[in-house]
MARMARPA-914366 format. One record per residue: x, y, z of N, C-alpha, C in turn; residue in three letters. Coordinates in steps of 0.001 Angstrom, whole numbers, plus 500000, padded with zeros to 6 digits. Layout:
BEGIN
XYZXYZXYZALA/...
//
This chain:
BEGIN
635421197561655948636384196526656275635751195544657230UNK/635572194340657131635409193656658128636222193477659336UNK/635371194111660224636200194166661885635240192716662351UNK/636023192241663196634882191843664377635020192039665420UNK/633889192819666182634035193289667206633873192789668482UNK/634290192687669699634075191890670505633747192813671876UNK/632715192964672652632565193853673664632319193010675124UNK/633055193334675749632096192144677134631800193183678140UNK/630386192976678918630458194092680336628977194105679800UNK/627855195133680675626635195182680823626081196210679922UNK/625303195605678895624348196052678309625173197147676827UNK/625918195971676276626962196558675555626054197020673722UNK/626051197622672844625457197388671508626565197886671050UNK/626937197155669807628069197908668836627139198623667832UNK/628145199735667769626831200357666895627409200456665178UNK/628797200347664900628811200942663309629733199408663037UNK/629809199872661376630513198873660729631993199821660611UNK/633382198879660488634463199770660353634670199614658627UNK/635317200338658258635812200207656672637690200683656830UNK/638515200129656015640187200629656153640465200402655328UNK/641704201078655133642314200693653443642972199207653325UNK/643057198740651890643265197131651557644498197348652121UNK/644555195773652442646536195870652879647136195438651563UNK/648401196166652072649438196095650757649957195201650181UNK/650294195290649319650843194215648294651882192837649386UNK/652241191973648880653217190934649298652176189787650209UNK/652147188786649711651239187549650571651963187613651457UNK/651071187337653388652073186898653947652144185618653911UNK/653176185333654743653444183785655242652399183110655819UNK/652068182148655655651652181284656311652019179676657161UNK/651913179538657809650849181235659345651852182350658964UNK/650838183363659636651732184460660229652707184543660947UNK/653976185532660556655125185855661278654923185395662774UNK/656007185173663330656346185369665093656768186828664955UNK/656633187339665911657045188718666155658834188791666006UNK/659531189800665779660615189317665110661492189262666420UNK/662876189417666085663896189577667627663964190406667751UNK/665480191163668453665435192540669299664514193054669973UNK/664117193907670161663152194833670425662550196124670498UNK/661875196153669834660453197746669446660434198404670602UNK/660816199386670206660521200793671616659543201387670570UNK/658711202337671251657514203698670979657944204484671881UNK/658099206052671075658129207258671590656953208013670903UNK/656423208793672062655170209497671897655806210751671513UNK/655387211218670590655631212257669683654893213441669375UNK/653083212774669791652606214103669696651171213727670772UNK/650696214373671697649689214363673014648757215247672057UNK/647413215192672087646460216042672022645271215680672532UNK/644232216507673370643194216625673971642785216299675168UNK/641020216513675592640877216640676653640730215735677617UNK/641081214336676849641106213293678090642743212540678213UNK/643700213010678047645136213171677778645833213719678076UNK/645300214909679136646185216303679613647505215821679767UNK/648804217035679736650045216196679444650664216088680536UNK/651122214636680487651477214034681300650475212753681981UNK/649452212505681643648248211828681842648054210784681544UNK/649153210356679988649195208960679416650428208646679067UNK/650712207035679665652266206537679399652015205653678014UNK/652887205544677570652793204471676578653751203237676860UNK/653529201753676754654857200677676879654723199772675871UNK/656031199372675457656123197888674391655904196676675456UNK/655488195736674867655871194535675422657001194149675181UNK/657096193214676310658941192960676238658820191809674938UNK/657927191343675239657878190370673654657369190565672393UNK/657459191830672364656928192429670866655354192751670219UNK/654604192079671173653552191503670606652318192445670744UNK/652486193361671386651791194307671503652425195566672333UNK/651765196537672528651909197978673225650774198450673550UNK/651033199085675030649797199308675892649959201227676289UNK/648733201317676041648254203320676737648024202970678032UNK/648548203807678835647570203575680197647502205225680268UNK/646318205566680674645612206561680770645453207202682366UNK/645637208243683356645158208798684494644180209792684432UNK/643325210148683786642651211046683905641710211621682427UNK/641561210021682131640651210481681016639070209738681530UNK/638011210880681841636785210195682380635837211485681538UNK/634637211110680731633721212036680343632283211486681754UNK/631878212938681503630393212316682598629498213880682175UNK/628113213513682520627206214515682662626101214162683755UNK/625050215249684034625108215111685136625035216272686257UNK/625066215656687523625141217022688921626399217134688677UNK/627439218527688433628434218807688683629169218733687476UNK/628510218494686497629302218502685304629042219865684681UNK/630526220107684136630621221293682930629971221134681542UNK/629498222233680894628818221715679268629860220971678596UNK/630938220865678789631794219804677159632149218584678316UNK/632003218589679651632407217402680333631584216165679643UNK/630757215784679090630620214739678242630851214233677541UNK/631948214775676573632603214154675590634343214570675962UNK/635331214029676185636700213391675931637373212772674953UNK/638603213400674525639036212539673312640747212536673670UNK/641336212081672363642658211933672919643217211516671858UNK/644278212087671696644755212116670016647068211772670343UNK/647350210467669999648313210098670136648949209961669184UNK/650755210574669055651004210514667351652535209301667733UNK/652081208604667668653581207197667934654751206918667075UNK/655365207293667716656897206372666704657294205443666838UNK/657017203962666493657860203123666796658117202141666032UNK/659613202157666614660887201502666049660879200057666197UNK/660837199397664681660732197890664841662163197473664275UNK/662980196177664275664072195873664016663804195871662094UNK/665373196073661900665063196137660225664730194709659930UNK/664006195001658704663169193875657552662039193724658048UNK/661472193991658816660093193719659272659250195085659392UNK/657916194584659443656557195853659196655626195188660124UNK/654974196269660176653803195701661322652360196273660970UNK/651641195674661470649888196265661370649579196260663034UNK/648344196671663049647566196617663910646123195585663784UNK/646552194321664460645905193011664408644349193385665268UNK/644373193924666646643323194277667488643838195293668629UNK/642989195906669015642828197024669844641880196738671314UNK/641869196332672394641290196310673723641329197632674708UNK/640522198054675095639371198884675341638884199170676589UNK/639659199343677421639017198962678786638546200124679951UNK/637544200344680680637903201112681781636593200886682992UNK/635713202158683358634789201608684238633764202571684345UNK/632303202234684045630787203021683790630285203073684748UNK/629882204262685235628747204027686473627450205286685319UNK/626395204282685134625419205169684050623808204709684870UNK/623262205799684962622283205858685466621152205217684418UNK/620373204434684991619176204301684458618700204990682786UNK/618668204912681780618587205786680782619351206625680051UNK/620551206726680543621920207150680086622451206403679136UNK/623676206725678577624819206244677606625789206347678058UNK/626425205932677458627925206124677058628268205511675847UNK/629470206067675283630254205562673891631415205460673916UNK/632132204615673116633803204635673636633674204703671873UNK/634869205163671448634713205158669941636521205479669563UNK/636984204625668762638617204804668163638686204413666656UNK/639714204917666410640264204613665060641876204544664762UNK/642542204038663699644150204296663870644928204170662738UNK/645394205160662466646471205289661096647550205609661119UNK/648002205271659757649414205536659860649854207110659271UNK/650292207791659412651059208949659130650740208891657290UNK/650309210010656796650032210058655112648991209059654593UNK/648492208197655649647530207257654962646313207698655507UNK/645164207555654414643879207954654502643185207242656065UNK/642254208440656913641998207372658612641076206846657998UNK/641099205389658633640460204383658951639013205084659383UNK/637342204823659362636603204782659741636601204438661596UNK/635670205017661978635860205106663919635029204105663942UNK/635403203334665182634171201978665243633704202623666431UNK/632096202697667219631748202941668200631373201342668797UNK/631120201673670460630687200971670940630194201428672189UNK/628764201116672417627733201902672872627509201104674440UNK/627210201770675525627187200755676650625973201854677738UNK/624885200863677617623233201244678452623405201688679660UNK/622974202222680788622475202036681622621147201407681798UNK/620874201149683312621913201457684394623026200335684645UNK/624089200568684505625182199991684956626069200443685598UNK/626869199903686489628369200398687329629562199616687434UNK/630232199574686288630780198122686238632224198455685532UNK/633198197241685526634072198266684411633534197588683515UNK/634354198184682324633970197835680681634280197265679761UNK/634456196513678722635600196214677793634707196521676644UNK/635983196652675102635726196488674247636498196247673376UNK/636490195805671970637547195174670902637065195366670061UNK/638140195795668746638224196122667616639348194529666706UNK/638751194184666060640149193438665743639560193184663747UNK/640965193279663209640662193604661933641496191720661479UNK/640402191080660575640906189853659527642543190711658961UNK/643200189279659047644568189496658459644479190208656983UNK/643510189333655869643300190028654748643231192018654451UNK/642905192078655468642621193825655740643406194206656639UNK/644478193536657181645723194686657875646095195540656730UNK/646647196603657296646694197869656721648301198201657423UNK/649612197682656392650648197414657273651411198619657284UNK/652483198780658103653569200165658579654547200488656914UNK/654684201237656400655225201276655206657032200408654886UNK/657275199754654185658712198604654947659572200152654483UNK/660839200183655170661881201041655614661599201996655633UNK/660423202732656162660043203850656271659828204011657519UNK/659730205319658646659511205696659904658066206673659556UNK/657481206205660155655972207089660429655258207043661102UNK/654701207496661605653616208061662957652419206896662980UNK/652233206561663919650888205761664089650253206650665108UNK/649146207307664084647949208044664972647010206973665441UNK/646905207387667215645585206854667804644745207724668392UNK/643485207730667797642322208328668056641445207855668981UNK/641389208032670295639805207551670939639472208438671324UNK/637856208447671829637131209262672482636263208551673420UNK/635545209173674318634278208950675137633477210470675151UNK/632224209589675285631038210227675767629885209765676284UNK/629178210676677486628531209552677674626938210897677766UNK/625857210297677571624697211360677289623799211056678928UNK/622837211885679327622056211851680311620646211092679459UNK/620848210786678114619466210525677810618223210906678079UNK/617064209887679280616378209906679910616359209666681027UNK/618021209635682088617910210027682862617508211634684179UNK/617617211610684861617372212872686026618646213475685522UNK/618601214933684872619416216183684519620729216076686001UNK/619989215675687237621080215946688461621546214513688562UNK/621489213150687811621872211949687888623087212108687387UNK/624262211639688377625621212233687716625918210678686625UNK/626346210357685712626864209390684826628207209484684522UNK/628948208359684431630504209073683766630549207322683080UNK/631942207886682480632418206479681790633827207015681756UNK/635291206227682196636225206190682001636818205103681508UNK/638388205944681311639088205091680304640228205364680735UNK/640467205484682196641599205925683072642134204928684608UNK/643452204958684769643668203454685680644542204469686614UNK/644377204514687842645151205569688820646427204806688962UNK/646029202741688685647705201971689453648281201567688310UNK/647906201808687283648167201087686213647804199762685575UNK/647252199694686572646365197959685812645467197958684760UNK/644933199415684233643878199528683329644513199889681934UNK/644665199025680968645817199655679637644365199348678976UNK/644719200417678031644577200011676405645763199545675877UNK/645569198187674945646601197136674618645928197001672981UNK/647461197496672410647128197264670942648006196079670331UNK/647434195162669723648168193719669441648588193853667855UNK/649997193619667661650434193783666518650949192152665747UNK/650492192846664637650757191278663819652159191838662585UNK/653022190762662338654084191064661991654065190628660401UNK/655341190622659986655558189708658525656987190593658205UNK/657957189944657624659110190247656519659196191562655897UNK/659575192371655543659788193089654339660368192584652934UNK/660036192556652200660349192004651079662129192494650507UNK/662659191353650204664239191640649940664689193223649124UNK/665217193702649427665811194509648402665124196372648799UNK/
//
């Protein structure tokens, strides 16, 4: 699928191509929908893994529809002095419900990425996600790879061409799985060089923000 990816922060490489299923039948409008009225709540439905412990991640709508944000407390991978053997890799597995006003469907337009690397000299890190809908085949994981030495926070973006949204099924309720992970490697740094990479905000200022693009359901 053509993504284009957008990363900003120090010493960033994207490393894969994404692929997703075609979007479904019905042209949209042109332009694209405004986001519709009322308003979309998300209830988290299902928590899994080790950078997610429960209670660890909130989920919110925007009051204007237009997206919904993760904020994360305690998802950080690192290796390193003081690290455990699986402390390098973190993942986090979110199963979403949410409720959009009737006649309308939604996709997932782009995905932002954010948190903060401190990587030693010769180290890695990876931030890597993907996201589907409930019964539909997952989407391919896009990585995005970030060098040392850096100490900085991070960003990154996923954002999929309208032609390839991959939209919410119309009058149907189903799960939007979100998949991310981190990891970050010692490479060729010093075995006692501690490295981490998070994807966690203690005040809440640090979201992952997923931007949704809208359109009609077709009559009937």
């Amino acid at each position: 699928m053509p993504l284009r990816r957008i990363a900003v922060g120090a010493a960033i490489t994207v490393l894969s191509a994404v692929a997703a299923a075609p979007a479904q039948a019905h042209a949209p409008a042109d332009p694209p929908y405004i986001p519709p009225p009322g308003r979309i709540t998300v209830d988290v439905v299902g928590v899994n893994g080790s950078g997610c412990p429960q209670g660890t991640a909130t989920v919110a709508a925007a009051s204007d529809n237009t997206a919904f944000t993760v904020t994360y407390s305690n998802y950080l991978a690192q290796t390193g002095a003081g690290s455990g053997g699986t402390d390098f890799r973190k993942n986090c597995q979110l199963a979403l419900r949410i409720h959009v006003p009737q006649g309308f469907t939604y996709a997932i337009a782009r995905a932002d990425y954010r948190g903060f690397a401190h990587l030693q000299r010769g180290a890695y890190g990876q931030e890597r996600a993907n996201y589907y809908f409930q019964g539909n085949a997952q989407t391919a994981r896009t990585t995005h790879q970030f060098n040392g030495p850096v100490s900085d926070n991070w960003q990154a973006s996923d954002q999929t061409e309208y032609a390839d949204l991959v939209w919410a099924p119309c009058g149907e309720e189903r799960n939007l799985n979100v998949n991310t992970e981190l990891r970050v490697y010692g490479g060729t740094s010093s075995p006692q060089a501690l490295s981490f990479m998070s994807m966690d905000s203690t005040d809440g200022s640090v979201s992952t923000v997923y931007h949704f693009e809208w359109k009609e359901c077709p009559a009937g």
